[in-house]
Structure formats: structure tokens, C-alpha cells
ZAMARGU-4260 file (C-alpha; in steps of 0.2 Angstrom, whole numbers, plus 5000, padded with zeros to 4 digits):
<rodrens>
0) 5162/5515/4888 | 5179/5513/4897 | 5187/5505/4883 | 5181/5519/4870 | 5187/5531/4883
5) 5206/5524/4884 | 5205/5523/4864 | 5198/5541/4864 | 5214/5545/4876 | 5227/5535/4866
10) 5221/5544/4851 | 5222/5561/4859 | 5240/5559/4865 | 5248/5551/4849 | 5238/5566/4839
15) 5246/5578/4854 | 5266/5571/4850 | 5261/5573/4832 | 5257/5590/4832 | 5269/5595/4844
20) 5284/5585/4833 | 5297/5597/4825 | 5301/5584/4809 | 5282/5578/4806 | 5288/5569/4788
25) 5302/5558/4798 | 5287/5551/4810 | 5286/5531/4805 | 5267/5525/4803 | 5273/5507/4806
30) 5281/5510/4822 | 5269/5520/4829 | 5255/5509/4826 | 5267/5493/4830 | 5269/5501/4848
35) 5251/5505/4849 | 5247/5484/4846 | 5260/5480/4856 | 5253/5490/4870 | 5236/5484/4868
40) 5241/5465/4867 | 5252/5469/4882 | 5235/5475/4891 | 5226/5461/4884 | 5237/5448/4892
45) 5235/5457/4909 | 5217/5459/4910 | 5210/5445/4900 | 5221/5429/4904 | 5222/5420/4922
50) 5242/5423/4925 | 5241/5440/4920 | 5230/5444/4933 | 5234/5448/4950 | 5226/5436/4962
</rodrens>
């Protein structure tokens, strides 16, 4: 239920800057969902894996 919660919220805020962007058409799909990987990995990496976790 947390994790569909911080998707629920990720998708909230990215749909937020969307409909608050002046240029909607100059808005670059690939880079938006490239950041939005990147973050999950990042997160990933953190939670999941032994030397990203704080001991």
C-alpha cells in the first residue's frame, strides 16, 4: 500500500507541473520518464541493496 501511495503521489505532482506548464507542447516525454527511472532506481539502490542502507 506505500509503494502505490508514492506512485499515486509521483503521479500527482508530475500531472500538477504539467498542468500548471506555460509551453505544454515543449514538455519532453523521454526526459520526464528518464528522471522518473532514474529516481526510482536511485531509491531502489538505497532501500534494497546492503551499502545503500544505513546501518
Amino acid at each position: 500500500m506505500d509503494i502505490m501511495r508514492s506512485v499515486v503521489g509521483m503521479v500527482v505532482l508530475l500531472a500538477i507541473a504539467f498542468l500548471l506548464s506555460v509551453n505544454k507542447k515543449s514538455i519532453s516525454l523521454r526526459t520526464v520518464g528518464a528522471a522518473l527511472l532514474l529516481q526510482i532506481a536511485i531509491g531502489g539502490i538505497m532501500l534494497y541493496f546492503p551499502p545503500g542502507k544505513w546501518q
